[in-house]
C-alpha positions as a Markdown table, in Angstrom:
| # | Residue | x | y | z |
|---|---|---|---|---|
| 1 | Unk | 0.0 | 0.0 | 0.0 |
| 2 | Unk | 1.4 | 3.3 | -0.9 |
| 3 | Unk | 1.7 | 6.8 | 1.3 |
| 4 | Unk | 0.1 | 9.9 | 0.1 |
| 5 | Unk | -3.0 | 11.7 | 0.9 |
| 6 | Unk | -6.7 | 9.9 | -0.8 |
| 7 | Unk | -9.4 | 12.5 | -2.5 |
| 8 | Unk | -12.5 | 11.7 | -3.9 |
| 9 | Unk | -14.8 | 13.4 | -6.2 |
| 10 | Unk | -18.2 | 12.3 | -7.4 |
| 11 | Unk | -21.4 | 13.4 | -9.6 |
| 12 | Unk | -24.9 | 13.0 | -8.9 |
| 13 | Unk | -27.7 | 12.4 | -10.7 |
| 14 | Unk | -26.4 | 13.3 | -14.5 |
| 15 | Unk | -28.6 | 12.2 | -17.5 |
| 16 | Unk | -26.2 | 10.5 | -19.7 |
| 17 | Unk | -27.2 | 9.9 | -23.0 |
| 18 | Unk | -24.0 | 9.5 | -24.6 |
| 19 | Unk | -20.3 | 8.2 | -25.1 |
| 20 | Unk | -18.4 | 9.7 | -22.3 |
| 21 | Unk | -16.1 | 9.9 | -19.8 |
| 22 | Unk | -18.2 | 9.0 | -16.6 |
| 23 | Unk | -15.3 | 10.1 | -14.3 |
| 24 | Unk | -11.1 | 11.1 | -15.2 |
| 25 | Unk | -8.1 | 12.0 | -13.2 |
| 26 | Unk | -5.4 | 14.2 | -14.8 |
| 27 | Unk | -2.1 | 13.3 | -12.5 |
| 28 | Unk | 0.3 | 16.2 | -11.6 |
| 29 | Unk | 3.7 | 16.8 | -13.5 |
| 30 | Unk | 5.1 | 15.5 | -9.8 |
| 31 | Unk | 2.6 | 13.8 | -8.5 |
| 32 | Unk | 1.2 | 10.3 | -9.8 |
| 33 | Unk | -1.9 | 8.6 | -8.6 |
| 34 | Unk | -3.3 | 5.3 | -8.2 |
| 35 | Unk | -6.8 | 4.6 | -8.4 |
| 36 | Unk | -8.4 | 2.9 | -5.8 |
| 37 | Unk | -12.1 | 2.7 | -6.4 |
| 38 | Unk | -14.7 | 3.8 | -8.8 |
| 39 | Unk | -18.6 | 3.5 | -9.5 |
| 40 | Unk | -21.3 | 4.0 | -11.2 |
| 41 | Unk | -24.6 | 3.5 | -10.3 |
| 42 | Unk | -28.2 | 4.9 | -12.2 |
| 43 | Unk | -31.6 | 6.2 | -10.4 |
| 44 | Unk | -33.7 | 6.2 | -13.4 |
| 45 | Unk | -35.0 | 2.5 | -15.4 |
| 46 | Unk | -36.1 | 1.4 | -12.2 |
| 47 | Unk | -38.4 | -2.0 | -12.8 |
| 48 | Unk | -37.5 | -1.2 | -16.7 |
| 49 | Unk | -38.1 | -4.3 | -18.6 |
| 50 | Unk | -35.1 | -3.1 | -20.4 |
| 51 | Unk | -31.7 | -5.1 | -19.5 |
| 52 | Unk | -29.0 | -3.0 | -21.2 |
| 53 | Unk | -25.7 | -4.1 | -21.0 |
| 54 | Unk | -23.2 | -1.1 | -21.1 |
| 55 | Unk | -19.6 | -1.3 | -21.8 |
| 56 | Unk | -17.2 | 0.1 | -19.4 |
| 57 | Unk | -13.5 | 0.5 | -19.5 |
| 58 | Unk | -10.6 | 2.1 | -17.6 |
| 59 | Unk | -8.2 | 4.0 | -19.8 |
| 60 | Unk | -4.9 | 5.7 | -19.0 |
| 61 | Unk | -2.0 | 7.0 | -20.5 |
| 62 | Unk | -4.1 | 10.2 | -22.3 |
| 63 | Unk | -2.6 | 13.8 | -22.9 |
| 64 | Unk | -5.2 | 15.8 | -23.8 |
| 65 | Unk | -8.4 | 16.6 | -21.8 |
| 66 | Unk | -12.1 | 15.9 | -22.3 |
| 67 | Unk | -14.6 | 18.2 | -22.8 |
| 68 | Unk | -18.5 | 18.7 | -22.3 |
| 69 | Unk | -18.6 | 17.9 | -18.7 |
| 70 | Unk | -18.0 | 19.7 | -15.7 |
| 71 | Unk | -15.1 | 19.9 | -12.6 |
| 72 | Unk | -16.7 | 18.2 | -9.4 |
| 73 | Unk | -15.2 | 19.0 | -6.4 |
| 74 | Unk | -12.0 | 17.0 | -5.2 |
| 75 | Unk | -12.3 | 15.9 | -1.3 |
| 76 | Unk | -9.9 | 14.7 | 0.6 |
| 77 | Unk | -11.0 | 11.4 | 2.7 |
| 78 | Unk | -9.5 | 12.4 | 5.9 |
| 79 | Unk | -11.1 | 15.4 | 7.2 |
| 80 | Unk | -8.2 | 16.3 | 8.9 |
| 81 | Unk | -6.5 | 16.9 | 5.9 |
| 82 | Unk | -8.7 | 20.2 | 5.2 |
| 83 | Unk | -5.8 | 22.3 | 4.1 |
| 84 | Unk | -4.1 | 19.6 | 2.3 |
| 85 | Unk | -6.0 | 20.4 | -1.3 |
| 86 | Unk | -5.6 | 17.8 | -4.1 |
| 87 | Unk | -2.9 | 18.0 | -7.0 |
| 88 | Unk | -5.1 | 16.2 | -9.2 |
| 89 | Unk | -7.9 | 17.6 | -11.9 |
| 90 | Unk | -10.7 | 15.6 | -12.0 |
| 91 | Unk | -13.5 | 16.1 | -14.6 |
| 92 | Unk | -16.4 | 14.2 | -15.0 |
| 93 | Unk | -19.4 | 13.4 | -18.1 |
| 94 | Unk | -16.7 | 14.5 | -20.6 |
| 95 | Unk | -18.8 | 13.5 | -24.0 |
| 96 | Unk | -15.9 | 14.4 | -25.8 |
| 97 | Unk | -13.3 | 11.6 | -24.3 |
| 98 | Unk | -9.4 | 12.5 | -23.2 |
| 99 | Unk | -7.5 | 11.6 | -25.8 |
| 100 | Unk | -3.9 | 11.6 | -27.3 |
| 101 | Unk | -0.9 | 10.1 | -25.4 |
| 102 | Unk | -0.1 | 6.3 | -25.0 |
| 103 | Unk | -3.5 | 5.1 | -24.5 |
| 104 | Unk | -3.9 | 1.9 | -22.9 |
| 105 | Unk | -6.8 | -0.2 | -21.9 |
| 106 | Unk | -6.5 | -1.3 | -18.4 |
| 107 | Unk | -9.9 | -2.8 | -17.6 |
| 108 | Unk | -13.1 | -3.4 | -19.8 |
| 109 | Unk | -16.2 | -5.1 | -18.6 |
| 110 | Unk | -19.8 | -5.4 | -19.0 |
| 111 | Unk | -22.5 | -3.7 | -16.3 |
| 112 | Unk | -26.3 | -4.5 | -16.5 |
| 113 | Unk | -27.9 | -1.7 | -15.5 |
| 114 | Unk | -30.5 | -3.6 | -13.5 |
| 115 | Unk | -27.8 | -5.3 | -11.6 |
| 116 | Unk | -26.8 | -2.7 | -9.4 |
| 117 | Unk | -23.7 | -0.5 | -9.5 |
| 118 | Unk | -20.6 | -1.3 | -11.3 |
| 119 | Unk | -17.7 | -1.4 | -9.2 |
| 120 | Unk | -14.0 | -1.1 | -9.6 |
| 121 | Unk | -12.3 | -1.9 | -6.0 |
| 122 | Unk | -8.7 | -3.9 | -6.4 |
| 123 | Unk | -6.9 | -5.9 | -4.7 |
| 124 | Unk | -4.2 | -2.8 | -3.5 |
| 125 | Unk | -1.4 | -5.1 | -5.7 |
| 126 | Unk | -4.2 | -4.8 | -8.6 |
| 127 | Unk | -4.9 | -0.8 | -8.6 |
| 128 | Unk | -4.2 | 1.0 | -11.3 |
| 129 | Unk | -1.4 | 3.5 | -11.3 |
| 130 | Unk | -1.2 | 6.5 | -13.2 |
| 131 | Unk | 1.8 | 8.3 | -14.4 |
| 132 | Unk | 2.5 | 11.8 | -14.3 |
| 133 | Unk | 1.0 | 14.1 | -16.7 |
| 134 | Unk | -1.4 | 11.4 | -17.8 |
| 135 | Unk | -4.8 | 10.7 | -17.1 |
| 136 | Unk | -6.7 | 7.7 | -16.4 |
| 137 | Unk | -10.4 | 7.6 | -17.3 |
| 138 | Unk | -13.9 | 5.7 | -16.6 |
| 139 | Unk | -15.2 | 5.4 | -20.0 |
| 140 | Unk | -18.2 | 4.7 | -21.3 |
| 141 | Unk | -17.3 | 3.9 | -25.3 |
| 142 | Unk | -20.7 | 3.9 | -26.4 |
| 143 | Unk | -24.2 | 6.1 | -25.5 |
| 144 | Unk | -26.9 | 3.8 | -23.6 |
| 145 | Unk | -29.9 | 3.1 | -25.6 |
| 146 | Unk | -32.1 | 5.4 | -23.6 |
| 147 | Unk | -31.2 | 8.7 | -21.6 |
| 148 | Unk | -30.0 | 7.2 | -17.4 |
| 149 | Unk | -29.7 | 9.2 | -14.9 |
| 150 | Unk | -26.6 | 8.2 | -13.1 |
| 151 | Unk | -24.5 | 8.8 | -10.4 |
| 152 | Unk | -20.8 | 7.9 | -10.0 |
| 153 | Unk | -17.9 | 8.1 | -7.6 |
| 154 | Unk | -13.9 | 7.5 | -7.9 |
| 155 | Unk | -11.2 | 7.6 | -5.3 |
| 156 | Unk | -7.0 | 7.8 | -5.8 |
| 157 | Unk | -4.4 | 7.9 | -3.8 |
| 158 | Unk | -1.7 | 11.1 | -4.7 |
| 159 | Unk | 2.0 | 9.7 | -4.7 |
């Protein structure tokens, strides 16, 4: 397990109707990151007789940002650690996906939308690091077949 202060960020109830980035982490010119957890969960299709299967993926290695989404708030985890802000840019519902760099696909799995949230939570020898000056991203590669409100969450540990 590594040393370093852990931020989260999150998004809340976001209609997502396209390809996007649910949730990425831009890592500092001196300080890398690992991910430790991510989500995403949806409020909306409730008793839908719908089961879609969404793709999702973890990317890392890209250079240039996303666009179309927003900045959530960063947080650190320990409260006592008010003053400590985070290095890290976070950005999250990028429709327009970071791109550039050495891309590399680190994860990709399936989620069934009825099944509950999809969850990313590794073994700490399994988390994801990422580099500096690189981002790692929670990806959704292509737009669900109806509009889901959704809701999301990812937490990293600064180097």
């Amino acid at each position: 397990m590594g040393h370093g202060r852990i931020y989260t960020s999150v998004f809340q109830a976001v209609a997502v109707t396209a390809a996007q980035d649910l949730l990425s982490l831009l890592a500092t010119s001196t300080a890398p990151l690992e991910l430790i957890y991510a989500s995403s969960s949806r409020s909306s299709d409730a008793g839908d007789a719908q089961d879609e299967l969404l793709r999702i993926r973890i990317r890392r290695g890209m250079t240039t940002v996303g666009s179309g989404g927003s900045a959530p708030a960063m947080s650190p985890t320990n409260p006592r650690e008010t003053l400590a802000a985070a290095s890290a840019t976070c950005r999250a519902n990028d429709t327009t996906a970071a791109s550039a760099g050495t891309i590399v696909e680190m994860l990709e799995e399936t989620w069934n939308v009825r099944s509950g949230p999809w969850i990313y939570f590794p073994a700490p020898e399994a988390r994801i690091h990422c580099d500096i000056s690189t981002r790692v991203a929670i990806n959704l590669p292509a737009a669900p077949a109806d509009s889901l409100t959704m809701s999301g969450t990812i937490i990293w540990r600064e180097l």
